[in-house]
MDTraj code that builds the backbone (N, CA, C; nanometers):
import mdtraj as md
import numpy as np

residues = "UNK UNK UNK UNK UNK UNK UNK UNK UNK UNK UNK UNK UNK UNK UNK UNK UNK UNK UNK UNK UNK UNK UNK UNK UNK UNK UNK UNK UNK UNK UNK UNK UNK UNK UNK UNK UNK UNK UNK UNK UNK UNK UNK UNK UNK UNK UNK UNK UNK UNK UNK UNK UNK UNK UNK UNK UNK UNK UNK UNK UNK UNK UNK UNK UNK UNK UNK UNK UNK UNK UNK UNK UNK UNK UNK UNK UNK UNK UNK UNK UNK UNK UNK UNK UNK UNK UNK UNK UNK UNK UNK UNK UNK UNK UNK UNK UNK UNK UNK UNK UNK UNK UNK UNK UNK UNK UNK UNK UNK UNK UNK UNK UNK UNK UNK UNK UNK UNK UNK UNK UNK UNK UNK UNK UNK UNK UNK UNK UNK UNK UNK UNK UNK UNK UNK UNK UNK UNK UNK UNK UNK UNK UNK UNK UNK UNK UNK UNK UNK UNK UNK UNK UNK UNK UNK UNK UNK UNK UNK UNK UNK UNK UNK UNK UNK UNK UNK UNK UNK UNK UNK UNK UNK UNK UNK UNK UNK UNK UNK UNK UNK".split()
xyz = np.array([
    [3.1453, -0.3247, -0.7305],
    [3.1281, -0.1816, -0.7147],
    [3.1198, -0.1166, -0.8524],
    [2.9865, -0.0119, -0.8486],
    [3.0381, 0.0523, -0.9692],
    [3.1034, 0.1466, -1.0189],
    [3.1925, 0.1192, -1.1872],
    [3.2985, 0.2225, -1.2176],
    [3.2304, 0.3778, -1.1767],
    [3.3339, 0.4729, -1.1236],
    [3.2682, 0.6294, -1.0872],
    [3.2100, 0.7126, -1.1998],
    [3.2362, 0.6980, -1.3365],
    [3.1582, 0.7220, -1.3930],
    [3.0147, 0.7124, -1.4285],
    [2.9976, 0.6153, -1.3412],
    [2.8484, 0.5557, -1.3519],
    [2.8044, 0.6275, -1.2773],
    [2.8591, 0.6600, -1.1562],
    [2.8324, 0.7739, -1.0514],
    [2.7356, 0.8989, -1.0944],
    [2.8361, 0.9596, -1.1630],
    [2.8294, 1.1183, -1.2229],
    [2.6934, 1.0797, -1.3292],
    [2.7277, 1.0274, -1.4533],
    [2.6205, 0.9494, -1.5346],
    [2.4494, 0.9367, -1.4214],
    [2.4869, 0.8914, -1.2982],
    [2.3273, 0.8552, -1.2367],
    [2.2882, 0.9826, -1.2369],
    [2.3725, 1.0752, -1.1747],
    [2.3310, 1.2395, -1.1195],
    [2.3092, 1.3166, -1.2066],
    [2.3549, 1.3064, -1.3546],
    [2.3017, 1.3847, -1.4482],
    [2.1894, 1.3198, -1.5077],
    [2.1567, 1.2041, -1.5636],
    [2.0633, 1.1596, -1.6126],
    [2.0121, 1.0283, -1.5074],
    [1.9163, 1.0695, -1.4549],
    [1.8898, 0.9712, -1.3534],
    [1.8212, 0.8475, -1.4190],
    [1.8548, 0.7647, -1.3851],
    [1.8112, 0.6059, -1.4813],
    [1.6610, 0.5875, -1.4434],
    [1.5570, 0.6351, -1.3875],
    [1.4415, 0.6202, -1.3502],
    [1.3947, 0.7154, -1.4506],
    [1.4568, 0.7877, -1.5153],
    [1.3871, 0.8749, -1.6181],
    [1.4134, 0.8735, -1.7889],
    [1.5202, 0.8281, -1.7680],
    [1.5996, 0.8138, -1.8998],
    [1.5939, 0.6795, -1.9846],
    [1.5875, 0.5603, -1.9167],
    [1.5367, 0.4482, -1.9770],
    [1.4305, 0.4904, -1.9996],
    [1.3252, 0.4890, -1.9413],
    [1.1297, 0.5407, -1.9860],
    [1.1701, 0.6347, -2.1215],
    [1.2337, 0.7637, -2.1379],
    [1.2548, 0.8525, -2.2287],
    [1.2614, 0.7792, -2.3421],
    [1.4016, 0.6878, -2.3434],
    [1.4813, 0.6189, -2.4809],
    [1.3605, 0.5221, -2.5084],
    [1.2749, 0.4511, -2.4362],
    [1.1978, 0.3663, -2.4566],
    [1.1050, 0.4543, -2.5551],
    [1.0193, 0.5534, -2.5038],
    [0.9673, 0.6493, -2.5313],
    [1.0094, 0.6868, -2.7226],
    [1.1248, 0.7598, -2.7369],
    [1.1415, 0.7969, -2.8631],
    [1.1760, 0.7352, -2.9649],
    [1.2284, 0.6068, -2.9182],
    [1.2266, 0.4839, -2.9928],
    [1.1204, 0.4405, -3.0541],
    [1.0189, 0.4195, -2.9673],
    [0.8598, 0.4055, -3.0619],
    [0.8186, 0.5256, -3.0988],
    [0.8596, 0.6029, -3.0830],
    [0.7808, 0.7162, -3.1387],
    [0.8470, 0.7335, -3.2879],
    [1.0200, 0.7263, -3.2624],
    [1.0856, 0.7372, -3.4025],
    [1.0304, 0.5770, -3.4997],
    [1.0531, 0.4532, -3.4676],
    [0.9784, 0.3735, -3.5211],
    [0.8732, 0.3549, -3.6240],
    [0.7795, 0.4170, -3.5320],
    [0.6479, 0.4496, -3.6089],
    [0.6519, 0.5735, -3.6999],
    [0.6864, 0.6615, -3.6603],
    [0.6827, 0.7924, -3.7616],
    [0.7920, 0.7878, -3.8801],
    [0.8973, 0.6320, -3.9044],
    [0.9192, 0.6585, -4.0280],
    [0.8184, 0.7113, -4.1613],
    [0.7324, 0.6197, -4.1639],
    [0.6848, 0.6367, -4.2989],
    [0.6249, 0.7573, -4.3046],
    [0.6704, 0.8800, -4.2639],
    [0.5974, 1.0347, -4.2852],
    [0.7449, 1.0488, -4.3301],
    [0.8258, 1.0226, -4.3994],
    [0.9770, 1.0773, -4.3783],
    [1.0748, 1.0017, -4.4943],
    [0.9918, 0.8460, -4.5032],
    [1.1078, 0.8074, -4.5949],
    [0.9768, 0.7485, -4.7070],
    [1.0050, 0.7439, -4.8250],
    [0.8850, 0.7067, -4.9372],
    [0.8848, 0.5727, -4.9753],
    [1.0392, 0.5471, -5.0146],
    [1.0572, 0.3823, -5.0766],
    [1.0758, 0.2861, -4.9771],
    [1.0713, 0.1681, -5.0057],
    [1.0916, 0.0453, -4.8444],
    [1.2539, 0.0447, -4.8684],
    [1.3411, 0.0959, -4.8875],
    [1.4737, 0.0908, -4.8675],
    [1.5360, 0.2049, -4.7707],
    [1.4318, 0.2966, -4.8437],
    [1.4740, 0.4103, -4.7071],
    [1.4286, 0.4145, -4.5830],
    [1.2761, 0.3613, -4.5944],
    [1.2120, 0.3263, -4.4098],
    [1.3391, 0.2025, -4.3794],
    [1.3828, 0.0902, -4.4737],
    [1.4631, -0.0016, -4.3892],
    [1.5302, 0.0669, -4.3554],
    [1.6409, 0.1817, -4.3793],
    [1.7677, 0.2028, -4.3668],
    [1.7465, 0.3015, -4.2144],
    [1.6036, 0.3700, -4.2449],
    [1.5643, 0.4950, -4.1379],
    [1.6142, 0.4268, -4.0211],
    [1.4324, 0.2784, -4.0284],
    [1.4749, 0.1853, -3.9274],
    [1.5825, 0.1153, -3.8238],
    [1.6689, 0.0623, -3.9154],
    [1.7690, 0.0193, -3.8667],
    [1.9076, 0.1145, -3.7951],
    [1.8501, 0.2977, -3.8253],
    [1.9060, 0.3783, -3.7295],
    [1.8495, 0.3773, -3.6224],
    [1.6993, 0.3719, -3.6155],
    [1.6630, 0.3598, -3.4755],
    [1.7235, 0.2420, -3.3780],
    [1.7193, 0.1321, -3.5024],
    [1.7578, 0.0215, -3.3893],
    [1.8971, 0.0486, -3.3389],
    [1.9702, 0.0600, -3.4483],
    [2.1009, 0.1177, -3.3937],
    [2.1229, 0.2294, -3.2395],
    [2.0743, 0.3169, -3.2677],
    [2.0457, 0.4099, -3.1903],
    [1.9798, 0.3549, -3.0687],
    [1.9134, 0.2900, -3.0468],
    [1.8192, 0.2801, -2.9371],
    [1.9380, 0.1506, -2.8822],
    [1.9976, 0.0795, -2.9485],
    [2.0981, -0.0397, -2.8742],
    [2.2522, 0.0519, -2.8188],
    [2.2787, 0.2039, -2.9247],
    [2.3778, 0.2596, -2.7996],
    [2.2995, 0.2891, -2.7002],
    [2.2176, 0.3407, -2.7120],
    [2.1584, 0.4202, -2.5927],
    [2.1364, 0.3344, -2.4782],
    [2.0756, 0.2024, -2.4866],
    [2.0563, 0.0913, -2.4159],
    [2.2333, 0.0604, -2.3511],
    [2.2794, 0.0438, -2.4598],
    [2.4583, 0.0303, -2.3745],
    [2.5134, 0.1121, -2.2720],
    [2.4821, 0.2400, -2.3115],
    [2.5286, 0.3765, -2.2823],
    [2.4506, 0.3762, -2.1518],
    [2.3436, 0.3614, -2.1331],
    [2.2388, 0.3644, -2.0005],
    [2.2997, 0.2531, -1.8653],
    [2.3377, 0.1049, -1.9528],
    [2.3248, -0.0276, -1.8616],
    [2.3484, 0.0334, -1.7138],
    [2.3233, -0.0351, -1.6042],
    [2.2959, 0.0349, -1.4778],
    [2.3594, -0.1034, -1.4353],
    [2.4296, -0.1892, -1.4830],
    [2.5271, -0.2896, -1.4005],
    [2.6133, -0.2495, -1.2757],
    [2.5644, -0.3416, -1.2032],
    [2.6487, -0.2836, -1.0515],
    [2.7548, -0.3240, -1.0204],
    [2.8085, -0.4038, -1.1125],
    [2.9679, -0.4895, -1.1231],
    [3.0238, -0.4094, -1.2459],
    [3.1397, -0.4636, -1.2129],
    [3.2204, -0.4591, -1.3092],
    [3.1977, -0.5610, -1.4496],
    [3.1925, -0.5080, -1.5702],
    [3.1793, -0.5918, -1.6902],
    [3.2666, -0.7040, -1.6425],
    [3.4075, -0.6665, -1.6703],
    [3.4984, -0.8102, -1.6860],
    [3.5003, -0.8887, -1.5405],
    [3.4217, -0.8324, -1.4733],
    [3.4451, -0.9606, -1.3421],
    [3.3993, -1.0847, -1.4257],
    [3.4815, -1.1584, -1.3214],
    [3.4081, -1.3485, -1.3449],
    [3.2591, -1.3359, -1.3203],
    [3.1712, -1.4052, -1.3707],
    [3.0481, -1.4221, -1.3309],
    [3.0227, -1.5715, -1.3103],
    [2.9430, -1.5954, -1.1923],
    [2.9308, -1.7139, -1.1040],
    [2.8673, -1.8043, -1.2155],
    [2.8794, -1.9678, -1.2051],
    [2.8523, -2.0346, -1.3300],
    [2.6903, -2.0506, -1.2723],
    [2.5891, -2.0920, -1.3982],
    [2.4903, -2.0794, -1.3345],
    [2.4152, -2.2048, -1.2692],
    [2.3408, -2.1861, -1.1939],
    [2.2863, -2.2627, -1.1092],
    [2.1694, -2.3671, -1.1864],
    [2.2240, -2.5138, -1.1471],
    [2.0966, -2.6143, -1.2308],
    [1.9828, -2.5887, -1.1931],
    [1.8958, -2.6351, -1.3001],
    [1.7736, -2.5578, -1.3195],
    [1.6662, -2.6874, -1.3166],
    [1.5929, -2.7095, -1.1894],
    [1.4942, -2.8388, -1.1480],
    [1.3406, -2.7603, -1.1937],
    [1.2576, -2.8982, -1.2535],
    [1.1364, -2.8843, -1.2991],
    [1.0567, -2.7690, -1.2177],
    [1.1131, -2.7469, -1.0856],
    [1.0410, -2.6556, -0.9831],
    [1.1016, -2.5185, -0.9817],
    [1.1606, -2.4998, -1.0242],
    [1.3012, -2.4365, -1.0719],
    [1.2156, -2.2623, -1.1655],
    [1.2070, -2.1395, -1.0472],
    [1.1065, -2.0525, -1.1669],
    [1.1882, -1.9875, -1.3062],
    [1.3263, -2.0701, -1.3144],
    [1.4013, -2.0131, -1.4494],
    [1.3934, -2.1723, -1.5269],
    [1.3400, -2.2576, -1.4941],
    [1.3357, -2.3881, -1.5928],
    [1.2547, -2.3060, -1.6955],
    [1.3052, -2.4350, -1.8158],
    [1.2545, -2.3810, -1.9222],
    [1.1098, -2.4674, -1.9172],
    [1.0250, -2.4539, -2.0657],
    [0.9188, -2.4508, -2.0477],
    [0.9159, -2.6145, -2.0830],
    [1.0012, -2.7011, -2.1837],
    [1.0356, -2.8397, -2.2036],
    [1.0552, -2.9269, -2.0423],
    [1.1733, -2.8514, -1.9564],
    [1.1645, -2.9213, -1.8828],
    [1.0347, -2.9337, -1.7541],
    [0.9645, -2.8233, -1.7461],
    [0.8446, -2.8509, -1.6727],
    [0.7468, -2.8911, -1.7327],
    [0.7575, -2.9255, -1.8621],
    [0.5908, -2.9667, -1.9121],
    [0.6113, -3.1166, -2.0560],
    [0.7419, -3.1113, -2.0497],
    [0.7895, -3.2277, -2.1037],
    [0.7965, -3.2275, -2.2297],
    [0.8709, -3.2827, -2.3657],
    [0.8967, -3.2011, -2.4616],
    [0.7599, -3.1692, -2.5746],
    [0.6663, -3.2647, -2.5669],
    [0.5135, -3.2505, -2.6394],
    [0.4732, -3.1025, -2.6196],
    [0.4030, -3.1326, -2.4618],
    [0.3505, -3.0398, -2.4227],
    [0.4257, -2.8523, -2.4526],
    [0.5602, -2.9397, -2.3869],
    [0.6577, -2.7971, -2.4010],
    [0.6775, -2.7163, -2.5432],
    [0.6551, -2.7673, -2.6438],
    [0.6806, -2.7628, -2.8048],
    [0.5392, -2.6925, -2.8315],
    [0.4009, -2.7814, -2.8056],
    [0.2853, -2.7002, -2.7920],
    [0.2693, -2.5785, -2.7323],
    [0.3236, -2.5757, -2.6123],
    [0.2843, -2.4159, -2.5314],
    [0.3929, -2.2755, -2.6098],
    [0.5510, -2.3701, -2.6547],
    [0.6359, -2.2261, -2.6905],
    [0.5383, -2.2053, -2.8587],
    [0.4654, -2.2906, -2.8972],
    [0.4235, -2.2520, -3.0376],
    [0.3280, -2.1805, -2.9893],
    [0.2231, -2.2106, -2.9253],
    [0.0845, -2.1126, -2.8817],
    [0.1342, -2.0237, -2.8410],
    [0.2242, -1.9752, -2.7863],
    [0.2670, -1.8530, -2.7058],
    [0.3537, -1.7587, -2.8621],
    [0.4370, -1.8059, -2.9241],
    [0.5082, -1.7310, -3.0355],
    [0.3475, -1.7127, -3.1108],
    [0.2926, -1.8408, -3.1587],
    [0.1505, -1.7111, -3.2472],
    [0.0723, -1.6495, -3.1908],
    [0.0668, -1.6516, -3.0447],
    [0.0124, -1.5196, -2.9722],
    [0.0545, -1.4126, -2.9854],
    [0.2168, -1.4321, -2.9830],
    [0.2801, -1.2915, -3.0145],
    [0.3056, -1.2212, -3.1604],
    [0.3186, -1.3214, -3.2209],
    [0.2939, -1.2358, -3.3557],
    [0.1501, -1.1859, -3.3714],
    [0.0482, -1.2606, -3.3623],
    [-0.1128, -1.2156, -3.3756],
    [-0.1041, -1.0850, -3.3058],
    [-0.0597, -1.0955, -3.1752],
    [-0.0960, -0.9114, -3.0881],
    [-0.0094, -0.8436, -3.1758],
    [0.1059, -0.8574, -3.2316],
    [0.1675, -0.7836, -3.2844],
    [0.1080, -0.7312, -3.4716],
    [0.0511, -0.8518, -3.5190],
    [-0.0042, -0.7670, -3.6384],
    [-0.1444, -0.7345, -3.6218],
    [-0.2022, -0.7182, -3.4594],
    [-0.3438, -0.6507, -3.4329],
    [-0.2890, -0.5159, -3.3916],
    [-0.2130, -0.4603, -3.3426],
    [-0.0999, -0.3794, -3.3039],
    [-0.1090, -0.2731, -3.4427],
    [0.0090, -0.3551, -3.5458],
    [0.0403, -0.2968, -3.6294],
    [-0.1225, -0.2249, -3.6895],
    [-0.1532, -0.2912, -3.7132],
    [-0.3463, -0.3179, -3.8286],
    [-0.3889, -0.1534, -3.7307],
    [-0.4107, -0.1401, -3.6147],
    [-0.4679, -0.0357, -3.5336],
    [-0.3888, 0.0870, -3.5689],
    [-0.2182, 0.0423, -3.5814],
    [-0.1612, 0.1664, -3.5655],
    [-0.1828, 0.2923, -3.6578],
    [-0.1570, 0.1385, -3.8017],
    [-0.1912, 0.2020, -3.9408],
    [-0.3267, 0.2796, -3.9488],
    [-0.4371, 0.2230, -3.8906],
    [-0.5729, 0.2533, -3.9445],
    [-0.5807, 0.3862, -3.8559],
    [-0.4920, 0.4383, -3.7719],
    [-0.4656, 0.5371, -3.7366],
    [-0.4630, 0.6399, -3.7522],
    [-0.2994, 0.6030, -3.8259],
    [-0.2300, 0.6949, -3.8885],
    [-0.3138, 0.7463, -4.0449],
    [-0.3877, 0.6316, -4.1185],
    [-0.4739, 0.6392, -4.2032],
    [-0.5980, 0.7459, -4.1878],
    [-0.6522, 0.7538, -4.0526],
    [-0.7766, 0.8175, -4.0375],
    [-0.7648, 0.9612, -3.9729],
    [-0.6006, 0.9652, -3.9432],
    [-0.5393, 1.0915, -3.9421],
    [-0.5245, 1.1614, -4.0418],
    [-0.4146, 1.1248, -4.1750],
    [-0.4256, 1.1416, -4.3079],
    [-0.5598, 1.2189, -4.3443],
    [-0.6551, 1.0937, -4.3142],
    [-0.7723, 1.1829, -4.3736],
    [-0.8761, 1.2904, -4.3540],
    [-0.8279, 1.2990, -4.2376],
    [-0.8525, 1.4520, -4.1532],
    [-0.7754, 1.5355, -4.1526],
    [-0.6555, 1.4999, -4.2634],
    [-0.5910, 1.6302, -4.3322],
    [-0.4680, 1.6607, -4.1951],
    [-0.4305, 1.5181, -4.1287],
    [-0.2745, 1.5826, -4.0369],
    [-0.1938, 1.5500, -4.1260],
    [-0.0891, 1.6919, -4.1096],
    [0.0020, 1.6686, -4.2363],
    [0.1617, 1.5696, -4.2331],
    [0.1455, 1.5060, -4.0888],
    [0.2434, 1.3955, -4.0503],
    [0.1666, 1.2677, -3.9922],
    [0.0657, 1.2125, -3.9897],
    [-0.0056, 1.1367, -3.9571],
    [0.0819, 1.0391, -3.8698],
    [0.2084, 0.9529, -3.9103],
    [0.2475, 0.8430, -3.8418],
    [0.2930, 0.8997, -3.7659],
    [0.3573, 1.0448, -3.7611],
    [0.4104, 1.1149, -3.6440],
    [0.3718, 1.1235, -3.5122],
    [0.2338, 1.1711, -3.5591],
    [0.1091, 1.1905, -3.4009],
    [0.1017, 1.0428, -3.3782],
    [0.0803, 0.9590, -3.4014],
    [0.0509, 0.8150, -3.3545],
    [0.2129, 0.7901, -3.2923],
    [0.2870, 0.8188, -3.3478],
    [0.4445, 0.7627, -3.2855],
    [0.4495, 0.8491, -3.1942],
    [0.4251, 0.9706, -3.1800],
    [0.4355, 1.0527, -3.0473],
    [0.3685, 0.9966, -2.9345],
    [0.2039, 1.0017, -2.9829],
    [0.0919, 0.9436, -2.9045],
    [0.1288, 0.7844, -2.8346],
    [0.1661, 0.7091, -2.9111],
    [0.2332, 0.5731, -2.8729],
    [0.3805, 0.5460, -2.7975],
    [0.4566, 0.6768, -2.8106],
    [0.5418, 0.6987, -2.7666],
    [0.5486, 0.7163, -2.6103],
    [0.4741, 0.8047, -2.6005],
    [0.4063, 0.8838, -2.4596],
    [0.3666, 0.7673, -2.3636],
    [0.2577, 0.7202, -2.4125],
    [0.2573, 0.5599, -2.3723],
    [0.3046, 0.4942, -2.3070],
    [0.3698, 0.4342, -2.4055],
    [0.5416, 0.3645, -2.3912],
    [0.6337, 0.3875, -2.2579],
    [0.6883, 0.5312, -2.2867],
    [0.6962, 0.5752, -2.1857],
    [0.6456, 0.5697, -2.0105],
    [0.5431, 0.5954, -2.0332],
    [0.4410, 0.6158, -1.9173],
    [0.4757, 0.4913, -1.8111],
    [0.3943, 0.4222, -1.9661],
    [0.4521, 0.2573, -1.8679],
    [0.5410, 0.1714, -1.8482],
    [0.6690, 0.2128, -1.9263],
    [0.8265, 0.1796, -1.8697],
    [0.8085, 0.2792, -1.7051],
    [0.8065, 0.3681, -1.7137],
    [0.8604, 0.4341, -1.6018],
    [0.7325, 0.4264, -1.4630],
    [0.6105, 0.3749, -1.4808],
    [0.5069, 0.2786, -1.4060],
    [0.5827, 0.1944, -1.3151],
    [0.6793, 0.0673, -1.4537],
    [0.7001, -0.0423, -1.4151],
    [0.8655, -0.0613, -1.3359],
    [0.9355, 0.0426, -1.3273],
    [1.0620, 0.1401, -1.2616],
    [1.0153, 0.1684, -1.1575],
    [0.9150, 0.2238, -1.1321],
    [0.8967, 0.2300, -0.9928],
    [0.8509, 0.1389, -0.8967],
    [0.7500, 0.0645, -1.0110],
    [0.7173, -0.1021, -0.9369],
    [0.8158, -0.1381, -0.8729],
    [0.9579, -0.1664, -0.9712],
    [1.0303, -0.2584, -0.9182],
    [1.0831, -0.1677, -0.7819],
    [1.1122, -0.0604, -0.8058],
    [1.2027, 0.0079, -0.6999],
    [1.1026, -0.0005, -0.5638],
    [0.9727, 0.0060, -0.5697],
    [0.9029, 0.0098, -0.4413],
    [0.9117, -0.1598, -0.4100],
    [0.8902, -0.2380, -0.5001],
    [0.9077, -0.4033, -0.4701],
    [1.0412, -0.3983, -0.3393],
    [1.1768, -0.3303, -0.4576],
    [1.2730, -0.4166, -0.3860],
    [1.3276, -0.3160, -0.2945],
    [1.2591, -0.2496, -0.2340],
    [1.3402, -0.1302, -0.1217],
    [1.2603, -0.1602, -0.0244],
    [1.2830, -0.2092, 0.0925],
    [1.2506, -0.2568, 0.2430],
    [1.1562, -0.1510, 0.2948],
    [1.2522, -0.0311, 0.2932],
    [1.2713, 0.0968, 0.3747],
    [1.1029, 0.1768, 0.2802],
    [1.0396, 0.1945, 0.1905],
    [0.9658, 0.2018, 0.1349],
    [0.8584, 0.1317, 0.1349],
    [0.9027, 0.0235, 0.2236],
    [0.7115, -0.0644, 0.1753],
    [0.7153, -0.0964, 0.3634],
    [0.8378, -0.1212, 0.4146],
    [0.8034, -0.1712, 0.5923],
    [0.8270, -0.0226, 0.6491],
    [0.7402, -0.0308, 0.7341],
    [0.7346, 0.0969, 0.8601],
    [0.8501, 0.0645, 0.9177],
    [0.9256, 0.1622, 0.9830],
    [1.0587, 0.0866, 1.0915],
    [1.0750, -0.0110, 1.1959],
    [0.9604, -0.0261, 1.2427],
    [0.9159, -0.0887, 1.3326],
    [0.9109, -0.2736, 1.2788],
    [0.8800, -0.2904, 1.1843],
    [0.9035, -0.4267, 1.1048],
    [1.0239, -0.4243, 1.0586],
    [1.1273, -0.3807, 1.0823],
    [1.2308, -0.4564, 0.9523],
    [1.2421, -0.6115, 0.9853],
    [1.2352, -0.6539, 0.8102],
    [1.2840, -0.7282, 0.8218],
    [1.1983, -0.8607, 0.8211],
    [1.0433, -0.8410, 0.8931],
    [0.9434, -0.9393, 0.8495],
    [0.8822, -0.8868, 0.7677],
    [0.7582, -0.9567, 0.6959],
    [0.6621, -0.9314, 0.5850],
    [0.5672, -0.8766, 0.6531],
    [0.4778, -0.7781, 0.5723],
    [0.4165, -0.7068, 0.6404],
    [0.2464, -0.7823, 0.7196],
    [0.2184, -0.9055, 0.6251],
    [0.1390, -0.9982, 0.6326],
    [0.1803, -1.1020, 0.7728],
    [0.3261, -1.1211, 0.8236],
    [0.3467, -1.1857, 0.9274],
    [0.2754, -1.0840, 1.0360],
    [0.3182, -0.9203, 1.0321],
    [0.3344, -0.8501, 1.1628],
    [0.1491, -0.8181, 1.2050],
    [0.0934, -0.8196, 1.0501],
    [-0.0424, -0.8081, 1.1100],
    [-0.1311, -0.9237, 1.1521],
    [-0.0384, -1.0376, 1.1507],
    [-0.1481, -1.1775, 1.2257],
    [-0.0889, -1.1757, 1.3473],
    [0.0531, -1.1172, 1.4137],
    [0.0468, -1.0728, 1.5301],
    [0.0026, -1.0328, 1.6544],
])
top = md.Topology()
chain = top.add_chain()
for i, resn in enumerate(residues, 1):
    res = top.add_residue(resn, chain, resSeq=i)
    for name in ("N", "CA", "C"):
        top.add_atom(name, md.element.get_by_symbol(name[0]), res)
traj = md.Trajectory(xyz[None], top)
């Protein structure tokens, strides 16, 4: 059950809006350091308030439906068929070593095609004379961000609510059983 503070906490800041938000100003603060700090000691230091900041806020938000200090159940072995096996044990350690490397320089590559766009951005802002350039891109990217955290919040909430996706008349089967009926 959760503590009653969590209660009051849902009703003032409802968690369908407020995660998307923090997601939201986090990239927006992110990106719009460098309109703000000049030397790379002060964007680090800016930085590492956001991160700071964005990990209370993440604490401060958690939407756990237990209690922290309960026991938590030990976890369950994990077979090649298994959709939480890791990627070694379904594909064996070669293969498995190949796919986590192709997949990490995928992610750095999107991430410095990412960065390369953001800049040339914020650059071609500059030169149309905006007088915060990384700002509008961290807002603009922010917004974003946003948008589609709180997209993917409702995904889940329409996924996992019965009462929302079955008519009354089905509870309880899939909606694909009742129409071969």
């Amino acid at each position: 059950m959760a503590p009653p503070y969590r209660e009051r906490m849902d009703r003032v800041f409802p968690p369908a809006i407020t995660a998307p938000a923090v997601n939201g100003l986090a990239t927006a603060a992110w990106i719009a350091v460098p309109d703000y700090a000049q030397s790379r000691w002060s964007r680090a230091a800016l930085r590492a308030g956001v991160i700071a900041g964005t990990v209370v806020a993440a604490t401060l938000l958690d939407r756990a439906d237990s209690d922290p200090l309960a026991a938590r159940p030990a976890r369950e072995q994990s077979s090649p068929d298994h959709p939480a096996a890791s990627v070694v044990d379904r594909f064996g350690p070669a293969k498995g070593a190949a796919l986590l490397s192709a997949g990490l320089s995928s992610a750095i590559a999107i991430n410095r095609f990412g960065s390369h766009l953001t800049r040339r951005a914020a650059l071609g802002l500059a030169s149309h004379g905006v007088r915060h350039p990384w700002t509008a891109v961290g807002l603009a990217l922010g917004a974003v961000t946003a948008l589609a955290d709180a997209g993917y919040g409702l995904g889940q909430v329409l996924r996992n609510s019965q009462s929302a996706i079955d008519p009354p008349w089905n509870r309880g089967r899939p909606v694909a059983q009742f129409l071969r009926k």
